[in-house]
N, C-alpha and C positions, 0 to 999 in steps of 0.2 A: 331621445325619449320615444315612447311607445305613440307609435301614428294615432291620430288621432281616428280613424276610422275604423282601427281594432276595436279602441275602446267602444265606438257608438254600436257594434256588432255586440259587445257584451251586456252595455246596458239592456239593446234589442230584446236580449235573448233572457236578460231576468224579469224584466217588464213582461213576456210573455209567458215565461212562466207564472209570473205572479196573477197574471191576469187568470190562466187555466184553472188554476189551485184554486181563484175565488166564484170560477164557475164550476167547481165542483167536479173532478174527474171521475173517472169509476174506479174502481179498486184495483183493476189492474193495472191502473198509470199511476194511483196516489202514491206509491211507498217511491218509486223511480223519478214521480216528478217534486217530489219532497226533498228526496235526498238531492238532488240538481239544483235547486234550488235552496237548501240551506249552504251546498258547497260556493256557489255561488255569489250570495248575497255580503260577506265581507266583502269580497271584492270588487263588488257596485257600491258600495258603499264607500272603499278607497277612493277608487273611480271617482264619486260625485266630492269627497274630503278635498282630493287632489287640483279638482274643475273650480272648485271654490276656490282656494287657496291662487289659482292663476287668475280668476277672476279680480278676485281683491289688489292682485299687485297692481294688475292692467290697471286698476281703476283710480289705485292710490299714485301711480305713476303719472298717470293723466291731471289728476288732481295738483300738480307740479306746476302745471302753467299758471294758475291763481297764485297771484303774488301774496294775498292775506292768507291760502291755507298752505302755501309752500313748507311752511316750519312742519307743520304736522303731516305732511305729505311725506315729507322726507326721514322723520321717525318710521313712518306704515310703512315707508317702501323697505326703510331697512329693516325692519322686522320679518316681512314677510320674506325679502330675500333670507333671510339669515331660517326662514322656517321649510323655503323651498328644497334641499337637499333631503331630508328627512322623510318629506312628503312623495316625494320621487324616489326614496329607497324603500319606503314602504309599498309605494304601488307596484313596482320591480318584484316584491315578494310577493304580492298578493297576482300577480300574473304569473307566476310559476306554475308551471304544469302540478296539476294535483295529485296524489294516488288516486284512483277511483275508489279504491277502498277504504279509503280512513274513515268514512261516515259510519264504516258496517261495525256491528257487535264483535269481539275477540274469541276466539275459544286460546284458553292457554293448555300449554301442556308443560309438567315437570314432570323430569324424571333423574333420580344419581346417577353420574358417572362412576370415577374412578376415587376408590376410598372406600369402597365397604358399608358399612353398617354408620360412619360417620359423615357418608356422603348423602347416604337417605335421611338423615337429620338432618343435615344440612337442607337437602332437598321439602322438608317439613318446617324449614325458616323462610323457604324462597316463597313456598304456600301463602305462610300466615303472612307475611309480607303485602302480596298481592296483593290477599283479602285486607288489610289493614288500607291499602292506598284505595281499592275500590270503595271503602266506606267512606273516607273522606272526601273521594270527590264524588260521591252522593251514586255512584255504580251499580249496579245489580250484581250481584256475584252467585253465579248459581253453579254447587261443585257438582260436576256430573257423571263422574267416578272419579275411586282414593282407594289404592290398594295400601295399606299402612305396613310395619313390621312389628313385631314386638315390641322393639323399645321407641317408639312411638316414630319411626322415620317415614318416610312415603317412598314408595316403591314405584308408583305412579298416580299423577294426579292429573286433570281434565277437569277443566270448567270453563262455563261461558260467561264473558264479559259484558252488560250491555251498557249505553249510556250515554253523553254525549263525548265525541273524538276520542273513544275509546279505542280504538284501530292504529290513530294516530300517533297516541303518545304512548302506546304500547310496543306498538313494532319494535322498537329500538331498543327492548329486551330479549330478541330471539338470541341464543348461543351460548357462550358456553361461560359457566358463573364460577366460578373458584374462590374456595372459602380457607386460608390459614386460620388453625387455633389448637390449642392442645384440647382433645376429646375426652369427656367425662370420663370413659374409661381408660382414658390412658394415665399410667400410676407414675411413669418417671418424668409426667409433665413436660413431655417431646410438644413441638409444634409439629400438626401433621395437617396435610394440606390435599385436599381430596375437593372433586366439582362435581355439578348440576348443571344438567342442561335445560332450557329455558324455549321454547318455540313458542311463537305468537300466531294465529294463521286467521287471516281475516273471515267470517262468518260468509256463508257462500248461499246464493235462495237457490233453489229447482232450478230457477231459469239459466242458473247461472253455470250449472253442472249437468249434462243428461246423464244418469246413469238408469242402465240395462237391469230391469229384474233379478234377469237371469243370470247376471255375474253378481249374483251377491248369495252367499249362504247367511243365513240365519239362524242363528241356535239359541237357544231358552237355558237357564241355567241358573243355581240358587247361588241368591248373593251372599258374600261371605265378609268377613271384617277380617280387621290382623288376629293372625295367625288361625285365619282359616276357620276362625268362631261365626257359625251362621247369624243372620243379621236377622233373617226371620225363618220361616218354612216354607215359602211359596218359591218357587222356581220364576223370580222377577227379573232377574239379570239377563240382559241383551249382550248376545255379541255378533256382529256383523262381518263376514269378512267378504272384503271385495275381489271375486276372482283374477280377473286381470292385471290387478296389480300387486296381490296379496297382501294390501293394506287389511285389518283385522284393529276393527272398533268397538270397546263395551262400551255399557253404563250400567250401571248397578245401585239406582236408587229406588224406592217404594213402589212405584208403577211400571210394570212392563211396558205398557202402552207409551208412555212416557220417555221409558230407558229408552224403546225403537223409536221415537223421534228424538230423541236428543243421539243415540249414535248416528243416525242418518245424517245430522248437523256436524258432525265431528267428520262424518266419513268426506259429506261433500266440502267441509272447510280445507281436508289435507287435498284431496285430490283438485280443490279448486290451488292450493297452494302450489302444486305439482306444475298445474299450469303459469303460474305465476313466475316459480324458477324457473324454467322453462323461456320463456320471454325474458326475463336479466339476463338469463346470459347468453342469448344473441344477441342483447345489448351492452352485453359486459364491458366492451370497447370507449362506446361511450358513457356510460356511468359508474367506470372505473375508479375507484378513489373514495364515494359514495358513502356517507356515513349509513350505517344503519340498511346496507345491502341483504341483510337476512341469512349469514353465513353461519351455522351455527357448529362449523368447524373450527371457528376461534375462538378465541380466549377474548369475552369482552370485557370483563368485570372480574375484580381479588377484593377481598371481603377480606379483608385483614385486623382480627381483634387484638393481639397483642398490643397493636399500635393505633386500633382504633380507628381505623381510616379505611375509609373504600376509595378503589381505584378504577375509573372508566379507561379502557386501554384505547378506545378508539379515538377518543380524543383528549389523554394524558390528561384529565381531570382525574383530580383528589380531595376529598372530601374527608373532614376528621368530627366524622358526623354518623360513628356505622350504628349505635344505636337507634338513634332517629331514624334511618334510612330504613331499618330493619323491620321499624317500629311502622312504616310504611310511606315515611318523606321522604317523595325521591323526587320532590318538584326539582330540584336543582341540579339534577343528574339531568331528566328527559326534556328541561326547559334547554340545557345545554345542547343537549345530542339533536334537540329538534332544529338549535339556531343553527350548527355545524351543518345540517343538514339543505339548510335554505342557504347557509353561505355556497357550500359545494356548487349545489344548484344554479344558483346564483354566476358562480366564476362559470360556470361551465356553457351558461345561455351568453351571456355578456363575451366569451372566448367564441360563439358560436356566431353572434352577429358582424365582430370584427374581423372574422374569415372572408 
């Protein structure tokens, strides 16, 4: 089991927290000593679940020496033995290294692959989708550019997610989404099978990014809808490109002012992502295997309508659920991908102690 001196380090350090946050910090520690401390706090809280749960045994085992409360002694102790595994698999999960970025907002980004004109539909199901799940668990969904096509596909879309463990349960949609079905317009009723790709990138502050003025061009430009029908007459569209890496970010919503900060949000989320891939895979080694690694060179997910079923390929889950899902229930998919995700973890700390 986990020493007991880790643990009292942890408590330490959310009691100190707690203590800061009720003496008021200043603005510049509040958002960093907030997020630490909600990351935090399930885990003092296992912490103290788990100190309990040993306490009680200690107690009801002692309680054994009295010959009149022995009977009842011996029911508690077996109860609690029978609850102590559980309690210790949860505290195991609750000490897992954490992302640092699950607590942050998402920016998503869709856009079709391969398939044409029915993969931008497609790519205009993955949209409403999203938006569908962010209403249910009560999300902010704020789209912050949508180039559409004619027959109402998306060409490209961008928006930021905010809310709570919106980071987290999202991740494990970055890559690559393939959809089987016969397309409206197709007349001899062929199934044709075309995909969308899917990136998640955790929402990045200033602090978190330096970027240089001077590598970034800036251009103004009028926003337009599908097929190129202006959306108003003022030149409001942002687009940003970042020299050095030639990353090139719009937004094209009512405020200029507005579009430049929300591209500058987009800009600094991919290049904080940048960095992020960047560090997996010097550590590819050891977190090889990894559900939900962010590769969104695979194939993670077939949306299969003939048959009605969607398939998670990272972890051979199938669901005959693709309305609902579509519809924006995908508790069962990410409740999945998140336990695989703690199991991995999991074998891999547990492989890592018995070395």
């Amino acid at each position: 089991m986990v020493p007991d001196d880790r643990l009292d380090q942890i408590l330490r350090r959310f009691e100190f927290l707690e203590a800061r946050l009720l003496a008021g910090p200043g603005a510049g520690e509040l958002v960093g000593l907030g997020r630490e401390y909600a990351g935090l706090k399930p885990v003092a809280e296992t912490i103290a679940a788990w100190r309990r749960l040993a306490a009680d045994l200690a107690a009801a085992e002692a309680m054994r020496a009295d010959p009149e409360l022995r009977p009842l002694a011996e029911e508690e102790v077996a109860r609690l033995r029978a609850e102590l595994p559980a309690a210790a698999a949860r505290l195991r999960r609750a000490l897992l290294p954490r992302d640092e970025d699950d607590a942050r907002p998402a920016i998503l980004e869709i856009r079709p692959g391969t398939g044409g004109e029915e993969a931008a539909l497609f790519a205009a199901d993955l949209l409403r989708m999203y938006q569908r799940l962010a209403e249910a668990q009560g999300w902010r969904f704020q789209l912050l550019e949508l180039a559409a096509t004619e027959l109402g596909g998306v060409r490209e879309a961008v928006a930021r997610i905010e809310g709570e463990g919106v980071y987290a349960r999202l991740k494990f949609e970055s890559g690559v989404h393939r959809v089987q079905r016969v397309p409206e317009t197709e007349a001899g009723g062929r199934i044709h099978t075309s995909a969308a790709t899917v990136a998640v990138l955790p929402e990045a502050e200033e602090i978190d990014v330096a970027i240089d003025a001077t590598d970034l061009r800036i251009d103004t430009m009028r926003a337009s809808g599908a097929g190129g029908q202006h959306v108003n007459t003022t030149d409001s569209a942002v687009r940003i490109t970042h020299l050095p890496t030639g990353i090139v970010v719009t937004a094209s919503q009512k405020s200029q002012h507005q579009n430049r900060a929300a591209a500058m949000a987009v800009l600094r989320a991919r290049l904080h992502d940048r960095a992020r891939a960047r560090a997996v895979a010097e550590r590819a080694a050891a977190r090889r295997g990894q559900v939900g690694s962010g590769d969104r060179s695979e194939r993670i997910r077939t949306y299969n309508f003939p048959q009605g079923r969607v398939t998670d390929h990272r972890i051979n889950l199938t669901v005959h659920r693709l309305a609902e899902v579509l519809a924006g229930d995908l508790g069962v998919i990410i409740d999945a991908l998140v336990a695989a995700d703690e199991a991995a973890r999991l074998a891999a700390a547990e492989a890592g102690e018995g070395a």
